[in-house]
N, C-alpha and C positions, 0 to 999 in steps of 0.2 A: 276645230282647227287642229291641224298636226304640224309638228317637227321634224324635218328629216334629221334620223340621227346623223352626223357626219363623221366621214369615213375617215380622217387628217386630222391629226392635232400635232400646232408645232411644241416641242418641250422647253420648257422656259428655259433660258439662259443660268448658267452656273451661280450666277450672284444673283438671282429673283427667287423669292422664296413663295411657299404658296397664296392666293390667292386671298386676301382680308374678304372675310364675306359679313354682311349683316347680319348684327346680333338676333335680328328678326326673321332671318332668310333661312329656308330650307332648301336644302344641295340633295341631290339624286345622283348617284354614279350610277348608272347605267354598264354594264358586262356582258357584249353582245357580240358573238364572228356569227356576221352574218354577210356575207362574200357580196347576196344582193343588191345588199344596201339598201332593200326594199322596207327595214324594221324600222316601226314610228315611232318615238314617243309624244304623247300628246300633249297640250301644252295644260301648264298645273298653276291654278292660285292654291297660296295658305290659307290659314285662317284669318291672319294678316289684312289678308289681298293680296300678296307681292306674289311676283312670281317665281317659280320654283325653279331654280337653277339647276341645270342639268350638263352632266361632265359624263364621256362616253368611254369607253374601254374596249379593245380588240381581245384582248387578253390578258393574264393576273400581271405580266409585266407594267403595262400600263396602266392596270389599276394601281400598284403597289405605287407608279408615281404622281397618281391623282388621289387617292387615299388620304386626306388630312383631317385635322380634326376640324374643318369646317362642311364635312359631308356628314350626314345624318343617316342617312341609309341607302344600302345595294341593292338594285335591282340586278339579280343574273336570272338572263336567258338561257336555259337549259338546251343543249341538244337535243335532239331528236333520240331515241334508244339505236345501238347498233347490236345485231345479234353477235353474241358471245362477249359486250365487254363487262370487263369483269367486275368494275363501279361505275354505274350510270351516276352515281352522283358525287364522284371525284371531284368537278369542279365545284361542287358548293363544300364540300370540305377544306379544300385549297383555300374558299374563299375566307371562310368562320376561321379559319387557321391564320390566313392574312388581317381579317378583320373583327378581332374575338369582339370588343366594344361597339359594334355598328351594328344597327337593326339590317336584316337580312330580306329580300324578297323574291321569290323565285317564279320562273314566267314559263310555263309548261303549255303544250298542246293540249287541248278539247280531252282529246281522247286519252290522256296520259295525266288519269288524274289518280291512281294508285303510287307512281311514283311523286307526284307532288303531295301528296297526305303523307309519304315516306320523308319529303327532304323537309316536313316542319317535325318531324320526329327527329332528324339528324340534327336540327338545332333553327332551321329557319323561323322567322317572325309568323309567317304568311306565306299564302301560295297564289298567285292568278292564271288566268286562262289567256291564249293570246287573244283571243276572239271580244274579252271582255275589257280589253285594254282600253278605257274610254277617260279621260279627266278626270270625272267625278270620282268616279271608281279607284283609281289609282292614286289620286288624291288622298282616297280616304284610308286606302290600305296602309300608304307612306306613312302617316300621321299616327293609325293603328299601331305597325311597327316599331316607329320612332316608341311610343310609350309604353309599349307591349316588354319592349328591351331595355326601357330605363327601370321598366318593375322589378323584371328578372336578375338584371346588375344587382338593382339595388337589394332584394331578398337574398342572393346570394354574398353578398358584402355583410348583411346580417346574420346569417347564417355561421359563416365563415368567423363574424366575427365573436359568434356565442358559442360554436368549439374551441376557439380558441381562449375563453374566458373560463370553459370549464378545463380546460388542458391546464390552464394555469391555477385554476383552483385547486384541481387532483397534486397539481403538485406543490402549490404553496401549502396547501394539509398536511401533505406528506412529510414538507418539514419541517413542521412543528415537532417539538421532542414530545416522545411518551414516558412520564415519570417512569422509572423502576424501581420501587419502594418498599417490595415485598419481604416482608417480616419485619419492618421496622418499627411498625406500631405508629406514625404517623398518617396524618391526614395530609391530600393536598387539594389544592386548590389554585386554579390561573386563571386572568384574565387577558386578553389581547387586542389591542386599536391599531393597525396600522392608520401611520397619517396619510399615505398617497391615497387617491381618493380608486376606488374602486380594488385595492391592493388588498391580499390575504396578510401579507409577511411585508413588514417593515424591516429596519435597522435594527430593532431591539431584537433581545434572545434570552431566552432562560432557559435551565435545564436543571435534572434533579434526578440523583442515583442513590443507591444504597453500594458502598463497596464489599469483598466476601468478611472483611474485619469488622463487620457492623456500622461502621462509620456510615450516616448521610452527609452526603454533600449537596451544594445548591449552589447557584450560580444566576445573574441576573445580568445583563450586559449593556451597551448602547453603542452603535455606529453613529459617529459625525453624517451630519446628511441625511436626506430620504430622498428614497429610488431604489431601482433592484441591484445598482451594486452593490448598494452598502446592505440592501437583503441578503445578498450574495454573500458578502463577507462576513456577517453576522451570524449566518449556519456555517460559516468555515470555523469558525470559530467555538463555536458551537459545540460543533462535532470533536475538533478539533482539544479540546475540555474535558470532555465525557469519555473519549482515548485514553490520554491524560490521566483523569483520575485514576479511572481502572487500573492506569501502570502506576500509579503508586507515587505518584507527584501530589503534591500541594503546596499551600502556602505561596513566600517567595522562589522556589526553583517551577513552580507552575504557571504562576503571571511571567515569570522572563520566559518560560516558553513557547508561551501564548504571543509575547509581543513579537516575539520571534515570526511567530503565524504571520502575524498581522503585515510585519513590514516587509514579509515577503508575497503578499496577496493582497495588498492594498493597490489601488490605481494610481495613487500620487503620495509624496510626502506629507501631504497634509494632513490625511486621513488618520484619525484616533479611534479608541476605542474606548468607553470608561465599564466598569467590571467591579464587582461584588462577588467576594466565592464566602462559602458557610459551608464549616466542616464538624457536624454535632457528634459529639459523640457516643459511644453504642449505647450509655442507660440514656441518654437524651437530659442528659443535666447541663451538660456545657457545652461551648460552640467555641472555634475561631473562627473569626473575621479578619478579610483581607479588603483593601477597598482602593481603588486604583482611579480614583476622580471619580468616586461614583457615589450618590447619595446613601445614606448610614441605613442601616435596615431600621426595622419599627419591632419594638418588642413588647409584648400584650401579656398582662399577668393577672390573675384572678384578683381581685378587691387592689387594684393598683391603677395608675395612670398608664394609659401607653407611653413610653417614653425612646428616642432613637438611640440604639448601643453607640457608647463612645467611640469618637474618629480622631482620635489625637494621632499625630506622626502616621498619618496615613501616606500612600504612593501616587506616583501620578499616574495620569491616566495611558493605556495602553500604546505607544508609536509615537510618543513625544518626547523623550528622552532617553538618549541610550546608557545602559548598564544601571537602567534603575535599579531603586528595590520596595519592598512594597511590605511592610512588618506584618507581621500575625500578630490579631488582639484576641484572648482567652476572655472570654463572658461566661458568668454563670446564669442559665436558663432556671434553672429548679425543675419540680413536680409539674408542671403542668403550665404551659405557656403558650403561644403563637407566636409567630414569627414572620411579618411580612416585609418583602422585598420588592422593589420595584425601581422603574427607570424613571428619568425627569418628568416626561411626559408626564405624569401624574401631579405636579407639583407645580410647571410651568406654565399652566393654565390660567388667564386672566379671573380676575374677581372685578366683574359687574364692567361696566363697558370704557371702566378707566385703562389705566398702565399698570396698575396694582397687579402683582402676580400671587398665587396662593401660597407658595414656599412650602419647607417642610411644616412649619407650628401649624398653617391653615391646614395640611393636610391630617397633622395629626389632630388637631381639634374637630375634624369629620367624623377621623376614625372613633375618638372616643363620644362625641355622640352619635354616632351608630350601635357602639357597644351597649351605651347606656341604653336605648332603646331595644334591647335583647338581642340584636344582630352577631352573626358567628359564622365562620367558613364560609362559601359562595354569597350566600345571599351577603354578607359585608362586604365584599367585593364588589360586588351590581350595586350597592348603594353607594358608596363612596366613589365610583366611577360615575355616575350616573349625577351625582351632588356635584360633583369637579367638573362634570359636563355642563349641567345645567349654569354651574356661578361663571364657567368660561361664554355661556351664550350660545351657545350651540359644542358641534363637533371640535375636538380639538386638532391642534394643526399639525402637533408632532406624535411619534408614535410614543404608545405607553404597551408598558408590561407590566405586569402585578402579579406574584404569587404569595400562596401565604400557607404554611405549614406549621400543626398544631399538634399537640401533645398534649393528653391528658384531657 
């Protein structure tokens, strides 16, 4: 049994919107000037049983107003070839250009089957013959298509979406700082979690220079938030530091001009920042610390307890009070020491499946028995992240930074 396709269709009224079709139903638009009015389509069950609803088209105007997303897939009837034109298959481009998301079908003469093995190369699902035009057949092509095209969406959405995860990898690497340390006779060492879950670069930030005066300096940060703006803000910052140094700022005229950064590259008032800078100097026997709401560094000394450098009359944290000030504290390192810094994230971590959090004492009592256990430079790092992971239960939820520089 066949359908005459019909040559009239009235356009629905200004206030009817398209067509509610069954969530079970397959829709055919049909794309056919056929002046005869002799083209059939035959009549189609789904897999269902229902019947396959079929909506006709004169040309792309008319399709563009039967086009909704309750059509599944295009049948266009190609023209016949005219000699000299210049794209025989102009209208199936119009159509993949009207219809990128819809499965595609094209309906070519017996004899014109080099241009139809062409228009599944230009983008079509499938090609038929008119001759083979029968229900089953076309049935089975429609259905082909339909899933033929939800594969290709769908590898292409994956596709799409694992350049774009390495675009964002290349460049979250990218900024991560590269110590410059040379000739200073330290060792260093970082680790880094982002909390967003798939993310290279959280909120947190660290960085570490040697200035031409000998001087190292270090630095360890933390954006309010996770997301990429406060990523964002946290390499402005960053950067914006390591400039800094080099012109010959520190202490308090360096945090006011950092806050400076902040409040003018922040998204809202609320946004903080807290900050650690460490400026050792050239024999590597003493340090100042500046600390701007920011956890105390950890100081590791041969035959001693780690203990955190004093934080008395420290500053607040970055973008919460204006014309702060933030003091410099003078430490003596000695001969031979380590030095580790790091953001909350390491410390905020639950212990066992209470509300108990680990704090700074739980962290340092990690550190010192990893030390006891011969642990030194990176491999103390993996272990005491890995110990803070394990007592939080899995992955932690905020980001952590951790670097640690050693001497002697």
């Amino acid at each position: 049994m066949s359908v005459p396709v019909p040559r009239q269709r009235e356009a629905p009224a200004p206030h009817a919107g398209p067509a509610t079709l069954p969530d079970n139903g397959l829709t055919l638009l049909v794309i056919e000037d056929d002046p005869s009015g002799a083209f059939n389509v035959p009549e189609m069950l789904d897999t269902e049983g229902n019947r396959v609803r079929i909506r006709t088209a004169r040309n792309l105007t008319e399709a563009s107003r039967l086009l909704t997303d309750g059509v599944q897939c295009i049948l266009l009837a190609l023209p016949g070839p005219v000699d000299g034109e210049a794209d025989p298959l102009a209208a199936l481009r119009a159509v993949l250009k009207l219809a990128p998301s819809h499965a595609v079908l094209v309906l070519t003469a017996e004899d014109d089957a080099e241009r139809a093995a062409e228009a599944v190369r230009v983008g079509a699902q499938d090609f038929l013959f008119r001759g083979e035009l029968d229900g089953r057949v076309l049935s089975r092509a429609i259905r082909y298509a339909v899933e033929r095209k939800r594969s290709d969406l769908a590898q292409r959405q994956l596709t799409e979406s694992r350049l774009r995860a390495q675009e964002n990898a290349r460049l979250e690497r990218g900024l991560l700082p590269t110590p410059l340390l040379d000739g200073s006779g330290l060792r260093f060492a970082a680790r880094y979690r982002p909390g967003r879950s798939r993310a290279l670069l959280g909120g947190d930030f660290y960085d570490t220079v040697r200035t031409p005066d000998g001087t190292v300096h270090a630095m360890i940060g933390d954006v309010c938030g996770h997301g990429p703006d406060e990523a964002a803000l946290g390499v402005e910052l960053r950067i914006a530091w390591r400039a800094l140094t080099f012109a010959g700022l520190c202490g308090d005229q360096l945090l006011g001009t950092l806050q400076q950064v902040l409040e003018n590259e922040r998204a809202d008032d609320e946004i903080f920042a807290t900050l650690c800078t460490v400026d050792i100097a050239p024999d590597g026997r003493r340090a100042g610390v500046c600390l701007a709401g920011h956890p105390s560094p950890l100081a590791i000394r041969p035959s001693m307890a780690p203990r955190l450098l004093p934080t008395e009359e420290n500053g607040p944290a970055l973008g919460l009070l204006p014309h702060a000030r933030w003091p410099r504290h003078e430490v003596e390192l000695g001969g031979a020491w380590s030095l580790m810094m790091y953001t909350d994230g390491l410390i905020e971590g639950r212990v066992g499946p209470g509300v108990q959090r680990l704090g700074q004492e739980g962290m340092v009592e990690i550190v010192a028995r990893q030390l006891a256990e011969g642990r030194r430079g990176e491999e103390l790092l993996d272990a005491t992240v890995t110990e803070v992971r394990s007592l939080n239960g899995g992955e932690l939820t905020d980001d952590l930074a951790v670097l640690l520089l050693d001497r002697g």
